[in-house]
ZAMI-295175 format. One line per 3 residues: number of its first residue (from 0); their letters; for each residue x, y, z of N, C-alpha, C. Coordinates in pm, 1 decimal, padded with zeros to 6 digits. Example, Ala and Ser with C-alpha at 12.3 -4.5 7.8 and 13.67 -1.06 7.14 Angstrom:
<atoms>
0	as	01319.0/-00569.0/00780.0/01230.0/-00450.0/00780.0/01320.0/-00330.0/00780.0 ~ 01285.0/-00225.0/00708.0/01367.0/-00106.0/00714.0/01290.0/00003.0/00787.0 .
</atoms>
This chain:
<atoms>
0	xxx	-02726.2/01882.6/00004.1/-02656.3/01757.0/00013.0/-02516.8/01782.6/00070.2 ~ -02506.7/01811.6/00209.7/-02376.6/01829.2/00293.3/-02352.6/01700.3/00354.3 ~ -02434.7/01593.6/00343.3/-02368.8/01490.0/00495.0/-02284.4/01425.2/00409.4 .
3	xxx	-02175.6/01439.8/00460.6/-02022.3/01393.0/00435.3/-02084.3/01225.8/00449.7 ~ -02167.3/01105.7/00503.8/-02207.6/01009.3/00478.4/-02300.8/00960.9/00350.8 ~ -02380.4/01093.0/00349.2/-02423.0/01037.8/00185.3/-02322.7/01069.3/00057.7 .
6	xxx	-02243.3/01160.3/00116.3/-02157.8/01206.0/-00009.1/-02030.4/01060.8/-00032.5 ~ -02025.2/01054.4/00093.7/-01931.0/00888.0/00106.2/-02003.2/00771.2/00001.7 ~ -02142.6/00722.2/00035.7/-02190.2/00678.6/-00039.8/-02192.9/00681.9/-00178.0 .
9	xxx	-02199.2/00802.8/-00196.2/-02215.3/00829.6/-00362.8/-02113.8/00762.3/-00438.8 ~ -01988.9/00852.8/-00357.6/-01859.4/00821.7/-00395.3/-01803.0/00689.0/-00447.8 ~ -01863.6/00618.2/-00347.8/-01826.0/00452.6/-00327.8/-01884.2/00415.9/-00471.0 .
12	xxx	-02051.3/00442.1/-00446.7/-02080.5/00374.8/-00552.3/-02066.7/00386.3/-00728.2 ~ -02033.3/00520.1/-00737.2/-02008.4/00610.3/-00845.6/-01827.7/00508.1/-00875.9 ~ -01714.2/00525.3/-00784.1/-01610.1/00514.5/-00871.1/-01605.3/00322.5/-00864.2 .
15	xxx	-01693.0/00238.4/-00765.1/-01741.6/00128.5/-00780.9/-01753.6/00071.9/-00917.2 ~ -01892.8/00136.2/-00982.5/-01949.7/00101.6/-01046.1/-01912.2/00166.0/-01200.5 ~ -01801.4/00228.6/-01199.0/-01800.3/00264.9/-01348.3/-01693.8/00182.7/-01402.3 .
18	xxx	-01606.3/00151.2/-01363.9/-01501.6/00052.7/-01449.4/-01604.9/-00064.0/-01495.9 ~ -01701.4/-00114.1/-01410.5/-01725.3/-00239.1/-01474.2/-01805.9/-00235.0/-01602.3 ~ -01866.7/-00100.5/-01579.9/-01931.7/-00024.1/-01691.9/-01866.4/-00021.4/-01821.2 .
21	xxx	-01774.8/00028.8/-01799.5/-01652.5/00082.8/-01865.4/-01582.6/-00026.3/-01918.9 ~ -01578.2/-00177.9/-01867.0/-01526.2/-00272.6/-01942.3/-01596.1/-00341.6/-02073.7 ~ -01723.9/-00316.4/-02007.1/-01844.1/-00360.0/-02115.2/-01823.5/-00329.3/-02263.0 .
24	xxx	-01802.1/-00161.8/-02237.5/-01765.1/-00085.3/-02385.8/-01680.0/-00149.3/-02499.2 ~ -01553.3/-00208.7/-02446.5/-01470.3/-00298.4/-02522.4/-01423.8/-00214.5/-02641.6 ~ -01378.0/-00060.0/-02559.9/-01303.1/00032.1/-02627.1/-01185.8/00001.1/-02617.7 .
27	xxx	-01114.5/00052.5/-02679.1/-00907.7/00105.4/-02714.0/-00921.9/00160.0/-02538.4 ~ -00776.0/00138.6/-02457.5/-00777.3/00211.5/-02331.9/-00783.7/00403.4/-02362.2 ~ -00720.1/00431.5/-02511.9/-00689.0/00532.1/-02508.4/-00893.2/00615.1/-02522.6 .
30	xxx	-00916.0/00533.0/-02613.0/-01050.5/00581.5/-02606.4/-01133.8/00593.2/-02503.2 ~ -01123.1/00483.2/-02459.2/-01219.5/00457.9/-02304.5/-01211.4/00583.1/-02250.6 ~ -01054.9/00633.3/-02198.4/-01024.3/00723.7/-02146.3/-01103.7/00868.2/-02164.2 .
33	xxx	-01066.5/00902.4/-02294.2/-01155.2/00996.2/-02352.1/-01285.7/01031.3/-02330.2 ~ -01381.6/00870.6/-02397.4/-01508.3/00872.2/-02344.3/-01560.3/00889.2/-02250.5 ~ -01480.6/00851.6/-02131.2/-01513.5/00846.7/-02016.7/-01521.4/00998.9/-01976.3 .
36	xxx	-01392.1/01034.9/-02010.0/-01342.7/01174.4/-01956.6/-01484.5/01312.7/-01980.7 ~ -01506.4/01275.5/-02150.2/-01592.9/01350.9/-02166.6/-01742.2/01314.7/-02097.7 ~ -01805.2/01225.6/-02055.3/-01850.0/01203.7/-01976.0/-01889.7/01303.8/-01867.5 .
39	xxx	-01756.7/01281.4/-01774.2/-01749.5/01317.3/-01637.2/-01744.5/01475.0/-01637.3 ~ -01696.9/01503.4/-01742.6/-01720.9/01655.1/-01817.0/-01816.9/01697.7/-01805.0 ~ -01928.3/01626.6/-01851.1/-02047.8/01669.6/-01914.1/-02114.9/01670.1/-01739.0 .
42	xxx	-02101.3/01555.0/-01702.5/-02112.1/01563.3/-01546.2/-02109.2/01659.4/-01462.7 ~ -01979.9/01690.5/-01447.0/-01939.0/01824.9/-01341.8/-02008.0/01935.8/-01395.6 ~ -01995.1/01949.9/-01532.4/-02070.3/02105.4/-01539.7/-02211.6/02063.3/-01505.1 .
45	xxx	-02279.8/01996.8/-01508.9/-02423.2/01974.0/-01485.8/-02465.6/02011.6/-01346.3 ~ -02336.7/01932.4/-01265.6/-02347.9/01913.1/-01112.8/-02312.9/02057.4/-01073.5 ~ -02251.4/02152.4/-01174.1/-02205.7/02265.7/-01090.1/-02319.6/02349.8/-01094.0 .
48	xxx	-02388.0/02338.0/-01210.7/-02551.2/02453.8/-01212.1/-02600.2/02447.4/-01053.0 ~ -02591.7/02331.8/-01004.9/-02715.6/02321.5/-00838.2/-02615.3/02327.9/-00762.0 ~ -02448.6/02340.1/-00804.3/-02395.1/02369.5/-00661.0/-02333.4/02514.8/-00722.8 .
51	xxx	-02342.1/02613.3/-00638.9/-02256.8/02757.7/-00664.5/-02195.3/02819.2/-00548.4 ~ -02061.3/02774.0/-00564.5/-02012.5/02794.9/-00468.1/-01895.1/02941.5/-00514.6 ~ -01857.8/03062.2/-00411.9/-01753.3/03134.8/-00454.3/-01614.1/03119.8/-00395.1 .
54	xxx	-01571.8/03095.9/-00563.3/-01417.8/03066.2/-00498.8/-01345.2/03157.9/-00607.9 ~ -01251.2/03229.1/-00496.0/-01116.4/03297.8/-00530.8/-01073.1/03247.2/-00662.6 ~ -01001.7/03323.0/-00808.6/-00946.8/03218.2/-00905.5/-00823.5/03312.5/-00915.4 .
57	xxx	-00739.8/03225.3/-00864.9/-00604.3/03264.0/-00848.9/-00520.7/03195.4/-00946.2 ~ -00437.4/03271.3/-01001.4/-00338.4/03192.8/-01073.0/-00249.3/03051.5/-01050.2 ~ -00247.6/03074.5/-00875.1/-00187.7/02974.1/-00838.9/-00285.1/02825.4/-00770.9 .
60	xxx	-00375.2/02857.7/-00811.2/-00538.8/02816.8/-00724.8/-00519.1/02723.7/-00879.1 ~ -00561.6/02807.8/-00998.8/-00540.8/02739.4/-01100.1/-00459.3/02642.9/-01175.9 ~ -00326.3/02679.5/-01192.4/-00215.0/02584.1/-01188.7/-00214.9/02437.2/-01089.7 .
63	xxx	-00264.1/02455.3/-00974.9/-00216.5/02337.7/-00927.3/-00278.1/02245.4/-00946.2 ~ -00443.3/02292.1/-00990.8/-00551.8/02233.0/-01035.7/-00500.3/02182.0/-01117.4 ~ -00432.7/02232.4/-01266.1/-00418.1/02210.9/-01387.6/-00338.4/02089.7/-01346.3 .
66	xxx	-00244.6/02090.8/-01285.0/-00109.0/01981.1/-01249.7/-00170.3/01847.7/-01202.4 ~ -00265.7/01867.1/-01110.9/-00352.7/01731.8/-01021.2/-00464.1/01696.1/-01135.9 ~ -00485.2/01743.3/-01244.2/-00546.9/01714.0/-01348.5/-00473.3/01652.8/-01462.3 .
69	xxx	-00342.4/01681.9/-01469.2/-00247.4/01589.3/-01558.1/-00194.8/01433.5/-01449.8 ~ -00195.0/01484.4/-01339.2/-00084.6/01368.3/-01299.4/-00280.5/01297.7/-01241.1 ~ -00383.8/01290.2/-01308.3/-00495.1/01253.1/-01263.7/-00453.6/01134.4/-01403.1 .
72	xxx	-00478.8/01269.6/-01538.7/-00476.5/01184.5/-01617.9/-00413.2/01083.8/-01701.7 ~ -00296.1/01059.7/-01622.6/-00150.5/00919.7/-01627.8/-00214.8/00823.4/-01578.1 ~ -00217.0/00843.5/-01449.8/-00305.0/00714.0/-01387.4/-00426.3/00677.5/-01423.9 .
75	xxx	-00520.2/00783.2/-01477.5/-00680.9/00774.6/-01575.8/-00637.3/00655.4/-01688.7 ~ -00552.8/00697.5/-01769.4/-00500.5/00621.8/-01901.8/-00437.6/00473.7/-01871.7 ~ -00380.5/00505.3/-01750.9/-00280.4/00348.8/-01719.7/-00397.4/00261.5/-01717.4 .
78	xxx	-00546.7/00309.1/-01576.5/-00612.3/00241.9/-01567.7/-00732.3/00235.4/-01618.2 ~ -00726.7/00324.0/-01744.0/-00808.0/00282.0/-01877.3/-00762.9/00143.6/-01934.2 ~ -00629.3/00136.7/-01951.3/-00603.7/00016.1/-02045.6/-00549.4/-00068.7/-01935.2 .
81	xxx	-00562.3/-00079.4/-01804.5/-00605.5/-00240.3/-01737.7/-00742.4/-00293.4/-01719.9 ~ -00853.6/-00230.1/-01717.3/-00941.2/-00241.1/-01709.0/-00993.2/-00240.3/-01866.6 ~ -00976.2/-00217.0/-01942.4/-01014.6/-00238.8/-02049.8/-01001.4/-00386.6/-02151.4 .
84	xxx	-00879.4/-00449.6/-02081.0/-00792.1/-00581.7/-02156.9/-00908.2/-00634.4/-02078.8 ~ -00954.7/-00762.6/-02166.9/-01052.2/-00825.0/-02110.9/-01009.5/-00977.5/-02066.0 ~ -00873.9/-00972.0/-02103.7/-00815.5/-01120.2/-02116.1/-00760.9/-01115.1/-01979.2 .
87	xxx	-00725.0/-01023.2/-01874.5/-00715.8/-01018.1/-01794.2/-00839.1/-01042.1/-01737.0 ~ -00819.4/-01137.9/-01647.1/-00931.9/-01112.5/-01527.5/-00923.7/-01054.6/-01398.5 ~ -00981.7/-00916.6/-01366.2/-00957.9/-00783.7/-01282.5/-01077.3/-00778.8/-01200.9 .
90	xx	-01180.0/-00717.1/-01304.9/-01280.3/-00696.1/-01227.2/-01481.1/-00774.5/-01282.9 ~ -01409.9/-00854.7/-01332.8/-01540.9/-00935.2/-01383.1/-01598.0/-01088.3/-01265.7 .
</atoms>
């Protein structure tokens, strides 16, 4: 699975389709977050068994990861709890 068009697809429909998912739940934003998170967790390691790819693990390879994974999860949380208020109307 290399064509950068089905992987487009996926994409679309994958970050599409989970908030509305995700509103359904009618969790706390902080929870949503969580749930979700562990989720996508459970996800990636799944997805990584059929993909094995070798990559270098550099200290600095690591860190920046770590950093684009915090400043991921500010904006994860902000838009946990807009999408979560249901009294807003967003995405229904």
């Amino acid at each position: 699975m290399n064509s950068p068009v089905l992987l487009a697809a996926i994409a679309t429909i994958g970050f599409g389709i989970w908030p509305l998912v995700a509103r359904f739940a009618s969790l706390s934003p902080i929870l949503l977050a969580v749930v979700v998170s562990i989720g996508s967790t459970i996800g990636v390691i799944g997805g990584a068994v059929f993909i094995q790819e070798n990559v270098a693990f550099q200290t600095r390879n690591i860190v920046l990861a770590v950093l684009a994974g915090l400043i991921n999860a500010v904006g994860f949380v902000a838009y946990s709890k807009l999408i979560s208020n249901t009294s807003w109307d967003l995405s229904t």
